[in-house]
SEKEMAR-438691 format. One record per atom (N, C-alpha, C): y, x negated, z negated; residue in one letter; atom name. Coordinates in steps of 0.2 Angstrom, whole numbers. Each point is the difference from the previous one (the first is absolute). Example, Ala and Ser with C-alpha at 12.3 -4.5 7.8 and 13.67 -1.06 7.14 Angstrom:
residues 2
<c2->-28; c1->-66; c3->-39; gulum->A; bapa->N>
<c2->6; c1->4; c3->0; gulum->A; bapa->CA>
<c2->6; c1->-4; c3->0; gulum->A; bapa->C>
<c2->5; c1->2; c3->4; gulum->S; bapa->N>
<c2->6; c1->-4; c3->-1; gulum->S; bapa->CA>
<c2->5; c1->4; c3->-3; gulum->S; bapa->C>
***
This chain:
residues 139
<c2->-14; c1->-130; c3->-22; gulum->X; bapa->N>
<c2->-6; c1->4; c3->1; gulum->X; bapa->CA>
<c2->-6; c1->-4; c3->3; gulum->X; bapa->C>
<c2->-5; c1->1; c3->-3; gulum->X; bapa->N>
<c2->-8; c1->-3; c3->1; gulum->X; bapa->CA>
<c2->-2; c1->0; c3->5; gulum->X; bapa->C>
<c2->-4; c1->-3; c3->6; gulum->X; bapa->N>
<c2->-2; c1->3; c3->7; gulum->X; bapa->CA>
<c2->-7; c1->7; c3->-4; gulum->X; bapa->C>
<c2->-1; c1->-3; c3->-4; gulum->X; bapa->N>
<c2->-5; c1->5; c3->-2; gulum->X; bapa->CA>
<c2->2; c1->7; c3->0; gulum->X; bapa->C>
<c2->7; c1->1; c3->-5; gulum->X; bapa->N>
<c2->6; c1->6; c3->2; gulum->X; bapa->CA>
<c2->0; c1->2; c3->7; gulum->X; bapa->C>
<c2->3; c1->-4; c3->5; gulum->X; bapa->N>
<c2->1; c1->3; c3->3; gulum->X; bapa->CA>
<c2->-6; c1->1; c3->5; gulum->X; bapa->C>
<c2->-5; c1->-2; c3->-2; gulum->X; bapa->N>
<c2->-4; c1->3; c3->4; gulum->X; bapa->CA>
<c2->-1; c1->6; c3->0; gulum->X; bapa->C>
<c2->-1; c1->3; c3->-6; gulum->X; bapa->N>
<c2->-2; c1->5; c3->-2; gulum->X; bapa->CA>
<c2->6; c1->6; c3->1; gulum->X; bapa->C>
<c2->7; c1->-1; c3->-1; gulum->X; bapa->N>
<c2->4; c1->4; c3->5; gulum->X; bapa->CA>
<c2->-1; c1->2; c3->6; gulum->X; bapa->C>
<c2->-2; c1->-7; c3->7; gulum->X; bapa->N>
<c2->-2; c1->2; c3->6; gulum->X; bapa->CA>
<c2->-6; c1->3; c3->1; gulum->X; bapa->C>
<c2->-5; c1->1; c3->-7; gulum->X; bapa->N>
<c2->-6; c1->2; c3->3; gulum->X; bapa->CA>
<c2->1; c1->7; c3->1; gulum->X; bapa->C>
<c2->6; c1->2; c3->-4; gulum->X; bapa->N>
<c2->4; c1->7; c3->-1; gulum->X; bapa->CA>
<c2->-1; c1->5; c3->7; gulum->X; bapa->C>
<c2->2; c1->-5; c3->4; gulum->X; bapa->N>
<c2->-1; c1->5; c3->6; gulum->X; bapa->CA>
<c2->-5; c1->4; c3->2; gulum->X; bapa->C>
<c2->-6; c1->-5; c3->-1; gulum->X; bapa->N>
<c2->-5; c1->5; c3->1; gulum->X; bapa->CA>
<c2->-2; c1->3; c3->-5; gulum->X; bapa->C>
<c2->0; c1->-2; c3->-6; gulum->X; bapa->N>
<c2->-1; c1->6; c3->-6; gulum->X; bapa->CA>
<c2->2; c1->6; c3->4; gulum->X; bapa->C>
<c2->6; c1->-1; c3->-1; gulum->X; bapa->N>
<c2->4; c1->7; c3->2; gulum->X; bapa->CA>
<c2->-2; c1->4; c3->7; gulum->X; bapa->C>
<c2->-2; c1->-4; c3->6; gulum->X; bapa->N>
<c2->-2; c1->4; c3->5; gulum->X; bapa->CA>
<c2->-9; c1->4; c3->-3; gulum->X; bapa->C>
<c2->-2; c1->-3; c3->-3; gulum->X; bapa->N>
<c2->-6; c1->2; c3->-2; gulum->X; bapa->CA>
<c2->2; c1->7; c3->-5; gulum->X; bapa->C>
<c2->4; c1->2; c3->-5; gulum->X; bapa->N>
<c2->0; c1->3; c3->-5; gulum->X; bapa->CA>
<c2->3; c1->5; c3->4; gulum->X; bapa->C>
<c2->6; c1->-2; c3->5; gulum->X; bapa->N>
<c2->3; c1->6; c3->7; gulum->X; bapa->CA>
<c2->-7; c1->4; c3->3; gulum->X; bapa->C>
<c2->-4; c1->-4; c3->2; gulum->X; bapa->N>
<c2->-6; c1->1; c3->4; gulum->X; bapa->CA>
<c2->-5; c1->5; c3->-4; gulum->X; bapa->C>
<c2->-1; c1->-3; c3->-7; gulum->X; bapa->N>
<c2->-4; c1->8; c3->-4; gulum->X; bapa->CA>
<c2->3; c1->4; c3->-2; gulum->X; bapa->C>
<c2->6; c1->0; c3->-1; gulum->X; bapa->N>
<c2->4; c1->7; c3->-1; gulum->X; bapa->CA>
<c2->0; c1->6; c3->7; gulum->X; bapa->C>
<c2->1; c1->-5; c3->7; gulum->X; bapa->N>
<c2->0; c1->6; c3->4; gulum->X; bapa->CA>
<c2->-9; c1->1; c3->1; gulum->X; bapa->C>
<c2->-4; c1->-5; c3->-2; gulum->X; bapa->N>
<c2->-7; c1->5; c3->-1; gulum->X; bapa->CA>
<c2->0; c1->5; c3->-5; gulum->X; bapa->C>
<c2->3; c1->0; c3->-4; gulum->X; bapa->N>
<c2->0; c1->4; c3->-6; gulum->X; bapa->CA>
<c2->3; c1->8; c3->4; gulum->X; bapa->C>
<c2->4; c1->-4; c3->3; gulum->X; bapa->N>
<c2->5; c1->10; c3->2; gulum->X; bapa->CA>
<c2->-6; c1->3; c3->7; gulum->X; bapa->C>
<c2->-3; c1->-6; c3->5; gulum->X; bapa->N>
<c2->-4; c1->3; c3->4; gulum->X; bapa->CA>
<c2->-6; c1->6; c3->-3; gulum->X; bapa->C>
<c2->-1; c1->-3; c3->-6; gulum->X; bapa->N>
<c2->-5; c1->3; c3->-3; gulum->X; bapa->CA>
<c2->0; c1->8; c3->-2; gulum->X; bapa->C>
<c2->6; c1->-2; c3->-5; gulum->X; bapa->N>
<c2->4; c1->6; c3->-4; gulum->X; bapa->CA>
<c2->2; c1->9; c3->8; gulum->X; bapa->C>
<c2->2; c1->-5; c3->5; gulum->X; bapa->N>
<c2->2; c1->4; c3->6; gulum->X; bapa->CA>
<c2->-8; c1->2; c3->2; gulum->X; bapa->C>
<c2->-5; c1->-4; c3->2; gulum->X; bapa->N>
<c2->-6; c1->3; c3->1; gulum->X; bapa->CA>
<c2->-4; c1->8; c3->-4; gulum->X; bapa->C>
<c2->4; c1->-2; c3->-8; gulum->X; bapa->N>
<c2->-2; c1->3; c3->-4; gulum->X; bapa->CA>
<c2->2; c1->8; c3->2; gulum->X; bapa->C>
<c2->7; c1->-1; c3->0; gulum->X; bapa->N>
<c2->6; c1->5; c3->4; gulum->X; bapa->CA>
<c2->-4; c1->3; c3->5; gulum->X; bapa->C>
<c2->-1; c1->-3; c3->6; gulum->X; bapa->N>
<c2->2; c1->3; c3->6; gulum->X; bapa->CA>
<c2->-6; c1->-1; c3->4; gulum->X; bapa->C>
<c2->-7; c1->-2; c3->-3; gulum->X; bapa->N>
<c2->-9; c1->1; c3->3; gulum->X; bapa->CA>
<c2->-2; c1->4; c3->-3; gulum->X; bapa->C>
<c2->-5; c1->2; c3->4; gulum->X; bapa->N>
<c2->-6; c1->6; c3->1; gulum->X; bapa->CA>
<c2->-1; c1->4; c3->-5; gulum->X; bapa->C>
<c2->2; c1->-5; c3->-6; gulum->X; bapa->N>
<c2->-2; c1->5; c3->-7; gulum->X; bapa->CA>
<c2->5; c1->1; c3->-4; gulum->X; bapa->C>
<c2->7; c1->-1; c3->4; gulum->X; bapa->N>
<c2->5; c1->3; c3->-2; gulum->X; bapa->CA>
<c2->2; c1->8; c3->-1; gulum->X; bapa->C>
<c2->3; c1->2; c3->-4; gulum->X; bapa->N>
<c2->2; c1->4; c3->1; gulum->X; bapa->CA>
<c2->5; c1->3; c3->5; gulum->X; bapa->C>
<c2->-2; c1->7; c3->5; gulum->X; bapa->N>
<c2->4; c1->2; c3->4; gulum->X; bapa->CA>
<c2->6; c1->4; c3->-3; gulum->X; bapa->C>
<c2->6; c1->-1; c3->4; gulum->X; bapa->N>
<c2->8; c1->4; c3->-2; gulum->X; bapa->CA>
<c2->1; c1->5; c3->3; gulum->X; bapa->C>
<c2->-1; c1->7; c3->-1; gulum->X; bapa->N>
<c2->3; c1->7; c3->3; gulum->X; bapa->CA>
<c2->6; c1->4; c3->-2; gulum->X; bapa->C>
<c2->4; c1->2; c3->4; gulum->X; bapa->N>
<c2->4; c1->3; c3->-4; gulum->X; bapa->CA>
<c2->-5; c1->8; c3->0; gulum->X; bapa->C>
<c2->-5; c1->1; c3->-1; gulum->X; bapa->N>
<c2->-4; c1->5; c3->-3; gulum->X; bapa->CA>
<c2->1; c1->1; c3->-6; gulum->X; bapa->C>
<c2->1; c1->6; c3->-4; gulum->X; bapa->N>
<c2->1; c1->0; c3->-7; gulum->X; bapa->CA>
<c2->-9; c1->1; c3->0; gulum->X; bapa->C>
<c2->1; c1->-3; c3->-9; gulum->X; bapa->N>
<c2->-4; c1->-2; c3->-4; gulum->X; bapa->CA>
<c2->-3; c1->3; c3->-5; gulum->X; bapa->C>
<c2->-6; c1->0; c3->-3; gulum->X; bapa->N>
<c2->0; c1->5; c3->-5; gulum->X; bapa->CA>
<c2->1; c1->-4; c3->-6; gulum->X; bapa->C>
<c2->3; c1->4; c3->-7; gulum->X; bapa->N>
<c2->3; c1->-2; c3->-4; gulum->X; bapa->CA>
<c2->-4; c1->-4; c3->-6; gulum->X; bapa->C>
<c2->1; c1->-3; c3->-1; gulum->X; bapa->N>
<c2->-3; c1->-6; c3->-4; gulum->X; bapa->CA>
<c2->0; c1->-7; c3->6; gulum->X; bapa->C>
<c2->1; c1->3; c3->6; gulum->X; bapa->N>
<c2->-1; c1->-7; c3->4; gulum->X; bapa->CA>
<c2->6; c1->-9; c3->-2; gulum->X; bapa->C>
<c2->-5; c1->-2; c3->1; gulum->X; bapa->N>
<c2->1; c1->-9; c3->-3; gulum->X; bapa->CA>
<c2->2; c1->-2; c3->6; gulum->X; bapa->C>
<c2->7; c1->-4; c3->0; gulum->X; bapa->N>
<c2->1; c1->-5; c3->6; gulum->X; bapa->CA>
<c2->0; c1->-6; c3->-4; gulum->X; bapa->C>
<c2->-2; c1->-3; c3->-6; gulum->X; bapa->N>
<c2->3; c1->-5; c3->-5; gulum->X; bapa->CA>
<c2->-6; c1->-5; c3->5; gulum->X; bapa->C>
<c2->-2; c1->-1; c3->2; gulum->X; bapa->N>
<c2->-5; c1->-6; c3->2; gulum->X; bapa->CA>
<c2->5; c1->-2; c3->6; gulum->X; bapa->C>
<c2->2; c1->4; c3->5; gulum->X; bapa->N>
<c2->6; c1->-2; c3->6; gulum->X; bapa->CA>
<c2->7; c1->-3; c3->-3; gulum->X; bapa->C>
<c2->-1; c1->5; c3->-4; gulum->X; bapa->N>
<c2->9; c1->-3; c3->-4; gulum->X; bapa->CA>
<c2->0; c1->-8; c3->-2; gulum->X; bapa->C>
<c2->-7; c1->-1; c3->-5; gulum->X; bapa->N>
<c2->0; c1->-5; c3->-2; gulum->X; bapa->CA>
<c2->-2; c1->-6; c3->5; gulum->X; bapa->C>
<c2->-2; c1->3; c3->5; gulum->X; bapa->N>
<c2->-1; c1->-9; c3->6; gulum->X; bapa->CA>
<c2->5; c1->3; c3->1; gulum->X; bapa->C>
<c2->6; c1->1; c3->4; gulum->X; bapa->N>
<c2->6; c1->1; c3->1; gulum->X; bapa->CA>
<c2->7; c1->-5; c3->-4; gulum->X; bapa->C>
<c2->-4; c1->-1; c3->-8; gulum->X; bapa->N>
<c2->5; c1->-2; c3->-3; gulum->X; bapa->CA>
<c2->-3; c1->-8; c3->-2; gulum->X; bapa->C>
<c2->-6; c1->-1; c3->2; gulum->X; bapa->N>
<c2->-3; c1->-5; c3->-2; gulum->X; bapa->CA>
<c2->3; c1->-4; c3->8; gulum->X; bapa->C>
<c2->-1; c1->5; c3->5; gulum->X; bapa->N>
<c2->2; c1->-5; c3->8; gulum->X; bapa->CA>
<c2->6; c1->-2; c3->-2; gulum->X; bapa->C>
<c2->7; c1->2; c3->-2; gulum->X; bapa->N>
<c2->4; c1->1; c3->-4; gulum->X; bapa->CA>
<c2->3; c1->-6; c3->0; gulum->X; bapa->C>
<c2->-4; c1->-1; c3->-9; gulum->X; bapa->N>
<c2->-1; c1->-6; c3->-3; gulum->X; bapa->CA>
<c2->-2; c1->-4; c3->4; gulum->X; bapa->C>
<c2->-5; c1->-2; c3->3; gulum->X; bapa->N>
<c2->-2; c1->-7; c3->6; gulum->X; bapa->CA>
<c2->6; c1->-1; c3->2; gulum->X; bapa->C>
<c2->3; c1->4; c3->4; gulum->X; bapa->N>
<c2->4; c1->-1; c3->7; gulum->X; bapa->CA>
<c2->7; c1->-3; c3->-5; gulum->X; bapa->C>
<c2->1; c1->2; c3->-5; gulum->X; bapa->N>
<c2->6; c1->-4; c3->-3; gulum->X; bapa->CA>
<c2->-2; c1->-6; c3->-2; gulum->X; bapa->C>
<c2->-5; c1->-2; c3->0; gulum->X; bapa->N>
<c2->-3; c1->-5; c3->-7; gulum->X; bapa->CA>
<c2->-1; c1->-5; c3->7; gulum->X; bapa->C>
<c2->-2; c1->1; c3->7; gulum->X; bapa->N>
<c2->-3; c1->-2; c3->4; gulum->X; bapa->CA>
<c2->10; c1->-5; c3->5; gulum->X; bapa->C>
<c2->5; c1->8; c3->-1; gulum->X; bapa->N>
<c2->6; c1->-3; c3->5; gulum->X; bapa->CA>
<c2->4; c1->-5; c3->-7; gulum->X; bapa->C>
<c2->-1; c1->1; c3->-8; gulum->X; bapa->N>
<c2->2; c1->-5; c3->-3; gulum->X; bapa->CA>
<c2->-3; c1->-8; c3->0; gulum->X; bapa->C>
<c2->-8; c1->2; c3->4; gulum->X; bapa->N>
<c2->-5; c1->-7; c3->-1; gulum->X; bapa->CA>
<c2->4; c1->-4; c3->8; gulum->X; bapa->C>
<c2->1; c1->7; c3->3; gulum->X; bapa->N>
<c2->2; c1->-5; c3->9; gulum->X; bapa->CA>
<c2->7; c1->-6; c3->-1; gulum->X; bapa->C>
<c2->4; c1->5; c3->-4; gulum->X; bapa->N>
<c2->7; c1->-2; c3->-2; gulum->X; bapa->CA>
<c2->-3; c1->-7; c3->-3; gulum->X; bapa->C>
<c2->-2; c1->-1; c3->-4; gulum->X; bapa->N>
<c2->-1; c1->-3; c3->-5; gulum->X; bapa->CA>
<c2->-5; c1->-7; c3->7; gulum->X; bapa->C>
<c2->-3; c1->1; c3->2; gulum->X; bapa->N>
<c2->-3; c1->-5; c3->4; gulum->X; bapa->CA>
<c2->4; c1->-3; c3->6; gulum->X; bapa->C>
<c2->6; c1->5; c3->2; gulum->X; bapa->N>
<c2->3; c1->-2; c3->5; gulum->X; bapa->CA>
<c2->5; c1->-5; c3->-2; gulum->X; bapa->C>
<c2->2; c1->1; c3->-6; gulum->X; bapa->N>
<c2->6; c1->-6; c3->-4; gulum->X; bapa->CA>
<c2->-4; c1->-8; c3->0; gulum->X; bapa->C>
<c2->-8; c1->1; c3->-3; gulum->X; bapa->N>
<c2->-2; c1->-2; c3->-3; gulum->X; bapa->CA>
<c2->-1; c1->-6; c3->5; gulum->X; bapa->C>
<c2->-4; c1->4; c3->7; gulum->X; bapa->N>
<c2->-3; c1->-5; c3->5; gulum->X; bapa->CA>
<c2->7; c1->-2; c3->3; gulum->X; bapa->C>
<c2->6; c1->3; c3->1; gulum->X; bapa->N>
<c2->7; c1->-5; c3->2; gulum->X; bapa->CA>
<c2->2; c1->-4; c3->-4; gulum->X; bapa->C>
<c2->-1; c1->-1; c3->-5; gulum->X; bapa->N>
<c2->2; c1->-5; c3->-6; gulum->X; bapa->CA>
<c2->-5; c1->-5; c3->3; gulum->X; bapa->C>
<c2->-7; c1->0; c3->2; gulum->X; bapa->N>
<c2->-5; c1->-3; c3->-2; gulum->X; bapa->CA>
<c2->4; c1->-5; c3->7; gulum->X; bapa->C>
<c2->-2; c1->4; c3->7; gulum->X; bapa->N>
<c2->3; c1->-1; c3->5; gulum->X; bapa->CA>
<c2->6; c1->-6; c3->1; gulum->X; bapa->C>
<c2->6; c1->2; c3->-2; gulum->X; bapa->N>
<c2->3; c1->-3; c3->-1; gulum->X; bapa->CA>
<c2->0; c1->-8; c3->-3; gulum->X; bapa->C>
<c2->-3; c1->2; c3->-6; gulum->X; bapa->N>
<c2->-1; c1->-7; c3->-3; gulum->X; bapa->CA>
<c2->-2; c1->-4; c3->6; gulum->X; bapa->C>
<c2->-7; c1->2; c3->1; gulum->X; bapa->N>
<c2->-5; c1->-5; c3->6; gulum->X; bapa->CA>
<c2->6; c1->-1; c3->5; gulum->X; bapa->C>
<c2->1; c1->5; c3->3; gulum->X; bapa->N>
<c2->5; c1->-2; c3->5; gulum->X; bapa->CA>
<c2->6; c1->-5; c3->-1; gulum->X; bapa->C>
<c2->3; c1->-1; c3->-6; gulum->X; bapa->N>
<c2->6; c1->-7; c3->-2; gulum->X; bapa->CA>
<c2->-5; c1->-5; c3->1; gulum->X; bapa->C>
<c2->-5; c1->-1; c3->0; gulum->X; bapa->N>
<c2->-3; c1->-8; c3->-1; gulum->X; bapa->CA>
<c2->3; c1->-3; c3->7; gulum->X; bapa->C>
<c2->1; c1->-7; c3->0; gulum->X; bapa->N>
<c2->3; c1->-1; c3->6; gulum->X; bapa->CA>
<c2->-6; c1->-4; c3->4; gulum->X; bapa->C>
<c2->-5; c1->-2; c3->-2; gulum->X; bapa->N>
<c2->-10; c1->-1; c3->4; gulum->X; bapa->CA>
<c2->-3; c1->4; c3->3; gulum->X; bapa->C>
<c2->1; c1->1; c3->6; gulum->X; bapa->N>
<c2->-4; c1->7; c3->3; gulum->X; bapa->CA>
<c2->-6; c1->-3; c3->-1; gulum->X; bapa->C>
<c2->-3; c1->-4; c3->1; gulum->X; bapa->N>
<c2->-9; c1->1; c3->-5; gulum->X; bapa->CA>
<c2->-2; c1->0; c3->-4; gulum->X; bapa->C>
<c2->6; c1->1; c3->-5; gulum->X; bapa->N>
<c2->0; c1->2; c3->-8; gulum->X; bapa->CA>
<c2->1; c1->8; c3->1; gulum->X; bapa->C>
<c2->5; c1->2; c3->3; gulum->X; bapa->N>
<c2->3; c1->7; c3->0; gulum->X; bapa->CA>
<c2->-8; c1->5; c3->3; gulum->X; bapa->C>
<c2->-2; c1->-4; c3->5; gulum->X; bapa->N>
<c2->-6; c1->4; c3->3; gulum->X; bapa->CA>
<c2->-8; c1->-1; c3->-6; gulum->X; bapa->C>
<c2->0; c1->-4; c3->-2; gulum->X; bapa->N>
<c2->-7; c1->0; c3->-5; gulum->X; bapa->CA>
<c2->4; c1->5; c3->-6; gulum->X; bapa->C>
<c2->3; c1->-1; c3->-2; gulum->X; bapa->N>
<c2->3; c1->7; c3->-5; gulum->X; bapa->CA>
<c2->-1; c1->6; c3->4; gulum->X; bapa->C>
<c2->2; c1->-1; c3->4; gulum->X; bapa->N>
<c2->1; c1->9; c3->3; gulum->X; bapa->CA>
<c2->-9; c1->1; c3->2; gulum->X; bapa->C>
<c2->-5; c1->-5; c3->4; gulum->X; bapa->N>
<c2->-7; c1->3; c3->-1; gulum->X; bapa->CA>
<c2->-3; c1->0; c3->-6; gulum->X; bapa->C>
<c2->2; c1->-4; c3->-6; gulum->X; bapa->N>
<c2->-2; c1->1; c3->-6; gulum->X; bapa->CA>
<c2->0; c1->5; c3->-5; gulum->X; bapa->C>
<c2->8; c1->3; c3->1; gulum->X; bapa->N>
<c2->3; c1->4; c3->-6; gulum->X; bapa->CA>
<c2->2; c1->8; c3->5; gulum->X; bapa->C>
<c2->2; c1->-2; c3->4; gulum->X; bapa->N>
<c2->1; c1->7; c3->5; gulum->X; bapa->CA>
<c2->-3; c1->4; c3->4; gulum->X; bapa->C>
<c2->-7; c1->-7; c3->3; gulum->X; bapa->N>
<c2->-4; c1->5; c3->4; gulum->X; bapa->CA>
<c2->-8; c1->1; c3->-5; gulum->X; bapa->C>
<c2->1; c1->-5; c3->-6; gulum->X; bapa->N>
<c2->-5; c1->-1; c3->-5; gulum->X; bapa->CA>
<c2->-7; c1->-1; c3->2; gulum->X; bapa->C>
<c2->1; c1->-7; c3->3; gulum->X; bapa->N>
<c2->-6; c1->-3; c3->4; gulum->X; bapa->CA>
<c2->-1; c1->-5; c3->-6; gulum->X; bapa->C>
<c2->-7; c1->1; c3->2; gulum->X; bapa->N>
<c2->-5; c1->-6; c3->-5; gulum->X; bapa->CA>
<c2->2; c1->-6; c3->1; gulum->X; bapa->C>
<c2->0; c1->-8; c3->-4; gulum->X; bapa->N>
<c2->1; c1->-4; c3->3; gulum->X; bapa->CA>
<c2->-5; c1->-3; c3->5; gulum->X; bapa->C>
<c2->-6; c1->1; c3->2; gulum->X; bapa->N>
<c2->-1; c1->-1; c3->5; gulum->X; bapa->CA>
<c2->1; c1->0; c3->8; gulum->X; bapa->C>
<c2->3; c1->8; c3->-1; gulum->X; bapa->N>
<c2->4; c1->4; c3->5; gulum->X; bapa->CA>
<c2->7; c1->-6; c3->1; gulum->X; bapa->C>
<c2->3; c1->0; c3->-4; gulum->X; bapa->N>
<c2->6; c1->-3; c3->2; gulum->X; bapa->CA>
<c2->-1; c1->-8; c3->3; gulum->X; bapa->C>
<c2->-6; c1->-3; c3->-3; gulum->X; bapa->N>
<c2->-1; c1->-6; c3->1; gulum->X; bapa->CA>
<c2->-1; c1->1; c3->10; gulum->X; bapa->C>
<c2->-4; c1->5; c3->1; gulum->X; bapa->N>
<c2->-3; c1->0; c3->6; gulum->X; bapa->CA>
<c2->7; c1->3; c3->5; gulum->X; bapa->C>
<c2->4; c1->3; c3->-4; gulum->X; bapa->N>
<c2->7; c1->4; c3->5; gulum->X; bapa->CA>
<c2->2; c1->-6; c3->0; gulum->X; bapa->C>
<c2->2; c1->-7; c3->-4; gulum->X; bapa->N>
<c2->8; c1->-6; c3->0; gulum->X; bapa->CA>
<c2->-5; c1->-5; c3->4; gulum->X; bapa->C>
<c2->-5; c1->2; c3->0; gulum->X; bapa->N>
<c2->-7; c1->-6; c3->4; gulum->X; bapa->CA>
<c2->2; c1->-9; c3->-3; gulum->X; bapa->C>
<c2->1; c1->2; c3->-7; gulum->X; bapa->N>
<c2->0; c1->-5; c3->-6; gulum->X; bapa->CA>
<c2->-6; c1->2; c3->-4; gulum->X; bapa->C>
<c2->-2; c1->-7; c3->-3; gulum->X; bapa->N>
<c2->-4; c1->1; c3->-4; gulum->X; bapa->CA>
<c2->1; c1->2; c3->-8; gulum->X; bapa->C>
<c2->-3; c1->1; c3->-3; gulum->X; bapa->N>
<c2->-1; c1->3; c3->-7; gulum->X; bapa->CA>
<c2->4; c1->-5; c3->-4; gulum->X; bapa->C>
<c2->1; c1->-6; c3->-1; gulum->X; bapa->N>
<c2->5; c1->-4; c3->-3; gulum->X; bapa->CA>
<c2->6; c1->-1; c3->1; gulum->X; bapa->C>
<c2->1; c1->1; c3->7; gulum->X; bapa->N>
<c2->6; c1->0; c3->5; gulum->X; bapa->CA>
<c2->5; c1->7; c3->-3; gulum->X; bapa->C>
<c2->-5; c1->4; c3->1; gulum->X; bapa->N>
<c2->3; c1->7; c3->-1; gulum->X; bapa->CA>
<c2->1; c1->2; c3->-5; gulum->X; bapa->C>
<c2->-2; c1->-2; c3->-6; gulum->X; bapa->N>
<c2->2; c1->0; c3->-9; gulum->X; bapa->CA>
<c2->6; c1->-5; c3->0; gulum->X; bapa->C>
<c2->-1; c1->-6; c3->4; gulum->X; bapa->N>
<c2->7; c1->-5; c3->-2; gulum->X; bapa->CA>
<c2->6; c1->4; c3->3; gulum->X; bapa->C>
<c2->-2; c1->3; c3->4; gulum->X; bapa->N>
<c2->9; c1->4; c3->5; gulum->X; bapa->CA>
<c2->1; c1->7; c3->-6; gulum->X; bapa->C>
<c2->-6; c1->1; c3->-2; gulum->X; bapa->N>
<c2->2; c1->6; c3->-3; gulum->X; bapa->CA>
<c2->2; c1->1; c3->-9; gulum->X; bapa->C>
<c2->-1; c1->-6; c3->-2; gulum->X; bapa->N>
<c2->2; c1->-4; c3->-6; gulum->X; bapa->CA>
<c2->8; c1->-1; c3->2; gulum->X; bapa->C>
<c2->2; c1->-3; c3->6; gulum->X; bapa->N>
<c2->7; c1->-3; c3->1; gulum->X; bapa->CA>
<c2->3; c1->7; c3->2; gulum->X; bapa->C>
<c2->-3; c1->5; c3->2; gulum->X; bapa->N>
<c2->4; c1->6; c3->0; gulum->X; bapa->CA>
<c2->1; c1->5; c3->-6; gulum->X; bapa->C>
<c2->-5; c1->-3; c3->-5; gulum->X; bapa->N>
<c2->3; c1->3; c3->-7; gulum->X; bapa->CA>
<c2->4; c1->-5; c3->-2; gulum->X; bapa->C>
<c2->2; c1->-6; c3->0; gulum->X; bapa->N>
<c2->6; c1->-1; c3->-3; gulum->X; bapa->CA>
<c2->5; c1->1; c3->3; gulum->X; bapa->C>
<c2->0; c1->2; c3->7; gulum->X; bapa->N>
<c2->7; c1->4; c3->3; gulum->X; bapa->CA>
<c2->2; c1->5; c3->0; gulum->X; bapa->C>
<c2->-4; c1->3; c3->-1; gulum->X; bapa->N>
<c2->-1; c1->9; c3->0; gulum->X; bapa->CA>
<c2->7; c1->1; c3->-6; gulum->X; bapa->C>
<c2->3; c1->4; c3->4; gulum->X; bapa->N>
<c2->6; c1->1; c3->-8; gulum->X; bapa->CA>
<c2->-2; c1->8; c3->-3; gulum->X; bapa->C>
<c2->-4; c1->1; c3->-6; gulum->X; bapa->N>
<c2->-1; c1->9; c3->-2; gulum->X; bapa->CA>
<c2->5; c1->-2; c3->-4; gulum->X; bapa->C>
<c2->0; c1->6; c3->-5; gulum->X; bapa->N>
<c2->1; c1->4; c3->-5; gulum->X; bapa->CA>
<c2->-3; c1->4; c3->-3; gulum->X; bapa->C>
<c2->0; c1->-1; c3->-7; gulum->X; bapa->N>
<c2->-5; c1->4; c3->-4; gulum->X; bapa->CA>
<c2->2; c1->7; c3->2; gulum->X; bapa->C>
***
C-alpha cells in the first residue's frame, strides 16, 4: 500500500466525524420543524372532518429516517475511528504515534502540529514520512 493510500484511509477519521456532524444538523433542523412556534399543536380534541395531519406524520417519518441513517453513520464511525486508532497506536515511536494522532485524529493543520511537536516543518514531515512506512492499514 502507497503512503499516498494510506493517507487517505486516515483522513477517514475526520471525513466521517464531519459527515456524523451534518447529519445530526440535519435531525436538529427537522425537530425544529416538529416542535417550534410554527408547528403544529396536538389535542386530543376532535377535529372537523376533512382535517390533514399529513405534514406532522410526514416530519415524524423524515425524523424517522435521520435517526436511523444518523445511528448507522455513528456505527459506522465508531469502527472506523477504532481501526484508525489502533493502527497509530501499534507504531512503536511515540513521536510518530503523537504527530499521527494531531494529524489524522485531532485533524490539525500542519502548522498546528509543527507548533504542538515544537519541531520544525522539515523535522515534522521526516517523522511523519517514517510513520507512514510503519503504520500497518488495510484497504
Amino acid at each position: 500500500m502507497t503512503n499516498k493510500e494510506k493517507i487517505t484511509i486516515l483522513k477517514g477519521y475526520v471525513d466521517a466525524e464531519k459527515e456524523h456532524q451534518q447529519l445530526i444538523e440535519m435531525l436538529e433542523t427537522i425537530k425544529g420543524k416538529m416542535y417550534g412556534a410554527s408547528a403544529q399543536k396536538l389535542t386530543d380534541m376532535p377535529k372537523a372532518s376533512g382535517y390533514n395531519n399529513d405534514k406532522f406524520d410526514n416530519y415524524i417519518i423524515t425524523l424517522e429516517s435521520y435517526t436511523e441513517r444518523i445511528n448507522i453513520n455513528l456505527d459506522k464511525l465508531q469502527k472506523q475511528r477504532l481501526y484508525i486508532e489502533n493502527c497509530i497506536n501499534m507504531l512503536d515511536n511515540t513521536t510518530q504515534r503523537m504527530i499521527m494522532r494531531y494529524r489524522y485524529i485531532e485533524g490539525l493543520r500542519w502548522e498546528e502540529v509543527c507548533v504542538k511537536m515544537n519541531y520544525g516543518w522539515r523535522q515534522t514531515h521526516r517523522l511523519h514520512t517514517n510513520a507512514l512506512k510503519n503504520i500497518k492499514l488495510m484497504r
